[in-house]
Structures are given as C-alpha cells and as structure tokens.
LUMLUMBA-816218 format. One record per residue (C-alpha): residue in one letter; x, y negated, z negated. Coordinates in pm, whole numbers, plus 50000, padded with zeros to 5 digits. Each point is the difference from the previous one (the first is absolute). Example, Ala and Ser with C-alpha at 12.3 -4.5 7.8 and 13.67 -1.06 7.14 Angstrom:
# residues 2
a512305045049220;s501374965650066;
END
This chain:
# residues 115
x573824287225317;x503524996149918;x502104969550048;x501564995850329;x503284986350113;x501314995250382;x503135001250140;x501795003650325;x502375027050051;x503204991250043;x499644965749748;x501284999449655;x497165003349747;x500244983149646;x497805001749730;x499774982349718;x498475017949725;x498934994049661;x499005025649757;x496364995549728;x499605015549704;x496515013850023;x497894978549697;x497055020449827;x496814999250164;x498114969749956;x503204977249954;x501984973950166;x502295011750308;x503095015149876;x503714985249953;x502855006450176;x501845033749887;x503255000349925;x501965017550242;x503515001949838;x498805034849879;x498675015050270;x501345006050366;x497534992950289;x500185029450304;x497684995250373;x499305023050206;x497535000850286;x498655030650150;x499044995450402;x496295011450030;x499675021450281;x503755017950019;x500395000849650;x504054979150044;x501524990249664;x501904970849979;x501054981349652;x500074961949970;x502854983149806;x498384989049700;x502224975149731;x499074984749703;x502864982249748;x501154972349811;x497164975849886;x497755007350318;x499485034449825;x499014985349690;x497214980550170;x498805029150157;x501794991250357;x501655025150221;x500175000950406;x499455029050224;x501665000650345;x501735019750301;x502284983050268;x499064994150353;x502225026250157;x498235025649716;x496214985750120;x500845004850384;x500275038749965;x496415000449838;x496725011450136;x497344979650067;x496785003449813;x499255003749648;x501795005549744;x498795006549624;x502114992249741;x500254991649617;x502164991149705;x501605020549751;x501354986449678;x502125023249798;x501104984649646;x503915012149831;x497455027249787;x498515018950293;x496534985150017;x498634996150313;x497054975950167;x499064992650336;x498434971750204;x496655003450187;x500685012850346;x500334967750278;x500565003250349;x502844991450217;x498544992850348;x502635001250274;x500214983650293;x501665004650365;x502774971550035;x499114984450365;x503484981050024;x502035033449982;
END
C-alpha cells in the first residue's frame, strides 16, 4: 500500500522531501542525490473525479545538494480542494531530458471542521 499523508483542506501543507539514490541490490541504503541538476515537479491526481492539481516543488542552493527540496500549496489553494484521496508522485527531470519518478503516495484529505 502506498504511503499516506493527511491534511485538512483549507491548511497549508509542507513537505519536506529528500531525494535517494537507489543502491544496487543487496547494498547499503542509498545517499542523498544531488539535486542541483535536476528539477523536482508534484502532482496529485484526485481518485474518484480524476482533478489535477500541481504542488510547488523547490529544490536550490546547498539543500539541493543534500538531496533536500520541499513540496507545498498555500491555505487559500488547499481550501478549494476535494476531500478524499488523492494519488500523487514525484517527477525529477535532469538539464539532459532524463526523466524518473517517485513511487505513487497518497494525499488523504480531510474536511476542515473550524471553517
């Protein structure tokens, strides 16, 4: 099952990622990957009405050397969201074209009672 993350709609979400290089079967967990080369992109996919919606993803300076980059979307962009689930993944794009993407995780959102 993938990994699941809740949130209320209408709060700001912030994640802080960091990015593995995959090591070869059989050996100890990866390092960090360098991020200064690539550029990290979200976007979750709302499982029953099929609703796009792109996270801001950023990544520079010496937190994207160590692998470090944040995903997030303001509160007044979370309050216009459905409830329910969302799937979503990461794509990482480096300056020569190549492409690779996260495992799919889910973005589990939940009605705001104080609004």
């Amino acid at each position: 099952m993938p990994d699941r993350i809740y949130t209320k709609r209408g709060d700001s979400l912030a994640l802080d990622c960091t990015a593995w290089l995959t090591p070869p079967k059989g050996a100890e967990p990866g390092m960090p990957r360098d991020l200064t080369a690539w550029t990290p992109e979200c976007q979750m996919r709302h499982e029953r009405t099929g609703a796009r919606i792109s996270l801001r993803a950023t990544a520079s300076g010496t937190k994207a050397a160590r692998g470090r980059f944040a995903l997030s979307a303001r509160a007044t962009e979370t309050q216009a969201w459905p409830t329910g689930c969302w799937r979503a993944d990461i794509q990482f794009t480096d300056r020569g074209g190549a492409v690779t993407s996260t495992e799919t995780f889910i973005i589990h959102v939940l009605e705001d009672i104080t609004r």
